[in-house]
Residue, then its C-alpha position, 0 to 999 in steps of 0.5 A: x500500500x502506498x501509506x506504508x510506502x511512505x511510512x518505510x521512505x519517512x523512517x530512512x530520513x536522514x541516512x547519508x553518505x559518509x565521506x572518505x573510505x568509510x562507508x554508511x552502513x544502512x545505504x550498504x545494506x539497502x544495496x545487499x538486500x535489493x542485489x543491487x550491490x556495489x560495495x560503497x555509498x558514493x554511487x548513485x543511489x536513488x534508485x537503490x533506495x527506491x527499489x529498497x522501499x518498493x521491497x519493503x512494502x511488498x511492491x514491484x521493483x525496477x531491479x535496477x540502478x538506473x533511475x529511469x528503468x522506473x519508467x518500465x515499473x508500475x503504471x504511468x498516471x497523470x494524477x500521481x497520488x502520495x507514495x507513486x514514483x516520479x521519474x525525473x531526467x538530469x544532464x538531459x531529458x534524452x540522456x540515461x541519466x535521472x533521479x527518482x524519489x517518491x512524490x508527496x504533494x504539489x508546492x503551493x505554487x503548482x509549479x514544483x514538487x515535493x520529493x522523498x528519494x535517497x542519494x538527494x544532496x548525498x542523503x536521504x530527504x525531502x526536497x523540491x523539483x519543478x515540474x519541467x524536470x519530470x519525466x513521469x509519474x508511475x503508480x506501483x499499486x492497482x486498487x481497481x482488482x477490489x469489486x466495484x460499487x456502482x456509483x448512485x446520484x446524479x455526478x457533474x464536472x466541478x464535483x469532489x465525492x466518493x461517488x465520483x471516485x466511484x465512477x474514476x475507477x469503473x471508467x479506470x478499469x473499462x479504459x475510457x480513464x487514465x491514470x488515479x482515482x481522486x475523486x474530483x470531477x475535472x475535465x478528464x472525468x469529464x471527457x472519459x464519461x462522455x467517450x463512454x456514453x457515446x461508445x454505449x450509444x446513450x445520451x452524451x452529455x457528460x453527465x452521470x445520470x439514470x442512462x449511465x448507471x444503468x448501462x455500468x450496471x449492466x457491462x459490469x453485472x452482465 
């Protein structure tokens, strides 16, 4: 679950690299227990300690070194959610070279992340990156296997409820939707809904109403 993802990452604040021919301990250790091992805490980590965590919390890893072998892990979402990872380029968007850590939230402005990754400024932290410098964010876990509850009501754009998260995961699983469940009615729910409504031959108006439950109630029950 990504509540102990991030409950595991929290827990190594503060590890760093020791200077000279002494080595950390810990950051060692997270080497030998993802196979991912070099022998010392000055190589680049980020992605050691990334599959050192996904480990932990019983969640697929990359299996490798390279921060950008996550972009091959998990699901990609535009809607990333506290825990998923977040892939960032460095030197250059089309080099091999990147940084991983875990995302935790937008900064007031909108215009950066907060970011918990290992291996930032040598050590374990949080720290802040603008939103040019992301590649993208993946999502480690599905919790779209649990039986799905139709949503009930009527739902329109500009709604925050659990019936519309309801309604994000249906539309999630029948692949009209990308990315998380958040429970806010914003212009992708919006655009999924209507795909949906006109692809089952209902009314299109982007609406959840009589139609759309019905119709849900039938793909899914059927």
């Amino acid at each position: 679950m990504l509540g102990d993802t991030l409950k595991i990452a929290f827990g190594e604040l503060g590890q760093k690299e020791i200077s000279g021919s002494a080595h950390n301990e810990r950051i060692l250790k997270y080497q030998e227990m993802t196979g991912l091992d070099f022998g010392n805490d000055e190589v680049a980590w980020c992605s050691i300690f990334a599959n050192w965590v996904a480990l932990q919390a019983n969640l697929e890893m990359s299996n490798s070194a390279m921060a950008r072998s996550w972009l091959k892990v998990g699901k990609k979402t535009d809607w990333p959610q506290p825990g998923d990872i977040v892939v960032f380029w460095r030197t250059d968007i089309n080099s091999l070279f990147g940084h991983v850590g875990f995302f935790l939230g937008y900064t007031k402005s909108g215009k950066s992340i907060y970011c918990l990754g290992g291996n930032q400024d040598d050590q374990v932290n949080i720290q802040t990156f603008t939103l040019d410098r992301i590649i993208e964010f993946r999502s480690l876990t599905d919790d779209l296997e649990e039986d799905l509850e139709i949503p009930t009501g009527y739902l329109r754009i500009t709604e925050s409820n659990g019936n519309v998260k309801l309604l994000q995961k249906i539309l999630i699983k029948l692949n009209y939707l990308t990315g998380s469940a958040d429970g806010v009615f914003g212009p992708k729910t919006y655009a999924a809904l209507k795909a949906f409504q006109e692809a089952n031959s209902i009314t299109v108006d982007g609406i959840y109403g009589n139609q759309s439950r019905e119709t849900l109630e039938r793909i899914l029950n059927g």
